[in-house]
C-alpha positions as CSV (number, residue, x, y, z in Angstrom):
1,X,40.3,40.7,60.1
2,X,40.0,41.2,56.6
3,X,39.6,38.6,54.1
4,X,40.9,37.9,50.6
5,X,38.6,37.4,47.8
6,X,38.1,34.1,46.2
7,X,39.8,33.7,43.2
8,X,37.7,32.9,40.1
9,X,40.1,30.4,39.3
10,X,42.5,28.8,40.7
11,X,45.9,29.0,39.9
12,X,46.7,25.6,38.7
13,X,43.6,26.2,36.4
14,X,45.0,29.7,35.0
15,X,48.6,28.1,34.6
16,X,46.4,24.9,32.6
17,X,44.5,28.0,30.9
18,X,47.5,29.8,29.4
19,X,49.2,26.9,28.0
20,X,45.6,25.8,26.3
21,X,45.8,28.9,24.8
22,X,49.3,28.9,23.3
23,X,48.8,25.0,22.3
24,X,45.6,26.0,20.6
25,X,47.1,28.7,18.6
26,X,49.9,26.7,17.2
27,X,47.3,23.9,16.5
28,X,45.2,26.1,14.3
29,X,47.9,27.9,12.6
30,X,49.3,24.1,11.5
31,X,45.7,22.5,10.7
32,X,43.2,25.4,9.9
33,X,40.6,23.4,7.9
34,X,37.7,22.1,9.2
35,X,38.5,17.9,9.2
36,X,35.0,16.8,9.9
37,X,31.7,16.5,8.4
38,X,32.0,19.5,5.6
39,X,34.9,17.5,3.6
40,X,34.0,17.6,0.0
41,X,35.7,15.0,-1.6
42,X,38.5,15.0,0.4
43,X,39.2,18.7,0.5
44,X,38.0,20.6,3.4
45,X,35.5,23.3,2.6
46,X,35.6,25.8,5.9
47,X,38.1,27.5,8.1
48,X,38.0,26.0,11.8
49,X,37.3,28.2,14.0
50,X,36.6,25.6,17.1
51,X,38.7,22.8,18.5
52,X,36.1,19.9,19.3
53,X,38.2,18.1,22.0
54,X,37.0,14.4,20.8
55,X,37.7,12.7,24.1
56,X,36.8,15.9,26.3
57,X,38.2,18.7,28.1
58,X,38.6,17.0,31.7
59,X,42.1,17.5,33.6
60,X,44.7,17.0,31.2
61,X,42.8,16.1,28.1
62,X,42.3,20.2,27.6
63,X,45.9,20.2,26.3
64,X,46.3,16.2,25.0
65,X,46.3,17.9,20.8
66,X,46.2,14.0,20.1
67,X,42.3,13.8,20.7
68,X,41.6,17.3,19.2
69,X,40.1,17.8,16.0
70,X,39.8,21.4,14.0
71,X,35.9,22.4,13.2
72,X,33.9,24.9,11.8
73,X,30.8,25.9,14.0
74,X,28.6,24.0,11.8
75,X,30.5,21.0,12.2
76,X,31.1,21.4,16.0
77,X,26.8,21.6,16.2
78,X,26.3,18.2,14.1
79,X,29.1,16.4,16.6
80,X,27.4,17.5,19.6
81,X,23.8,18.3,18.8
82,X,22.2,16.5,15.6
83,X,24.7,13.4,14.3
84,X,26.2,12.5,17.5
85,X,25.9,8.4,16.3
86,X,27.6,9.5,13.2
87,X,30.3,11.0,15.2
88,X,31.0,8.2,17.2
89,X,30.9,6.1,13.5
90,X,33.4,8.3,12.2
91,X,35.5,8.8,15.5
92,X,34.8,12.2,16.1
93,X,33.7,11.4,19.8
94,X,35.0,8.8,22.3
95,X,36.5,7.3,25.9
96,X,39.6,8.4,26.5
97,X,41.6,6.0,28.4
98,X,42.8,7.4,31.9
């Protein structure tokens, strides 16, 4: 009997995958500065590149565009790596309610 591979992912997960993608392009094309710490004066300074997901990436916060925020890799490594109090001061990280 032969057997069929195990999918890398799972189908639910691709379908999930795909509309990430196509919600994540719209979202840059309609916010493509960097809204976190770079600001200068109230005018963003760097392109995003990343969307930090601010409540995290579980389930069906990947898609939820209501907790993401656009960020340029430097901003993206002070949120998660050196001013992550800051970040919860300023709202960039939190629970979301499930």
């Amino acid at each position: 009997m032969k057997r069929s591979p195990i999918r890398r992912v799972s189908k639910k997960r691709a379908k999930q995958s795909a509309e990430y993608l196509r919600l994540r392009q719209n979202f840059m094309l309609s916010r493509p500065f960097c809204e976190a710490f770079c600001r200068n004066g109230g005018q963003p300074r760097n392109l995003a590149v990343h969307i930090h997901h601010m409540a995290g990436r579980e389930g069906r916060l990947l898609c939820a565009s209501e907790h993401w925020l656009p960020v340029c890799a430097e901003c993206h490594d002070k949120i998660h790596k050196t001013h992550v109090a800051e970040a919860y001061e300023k709202g960039f990280l939190y629970e979301a309610k499930r």
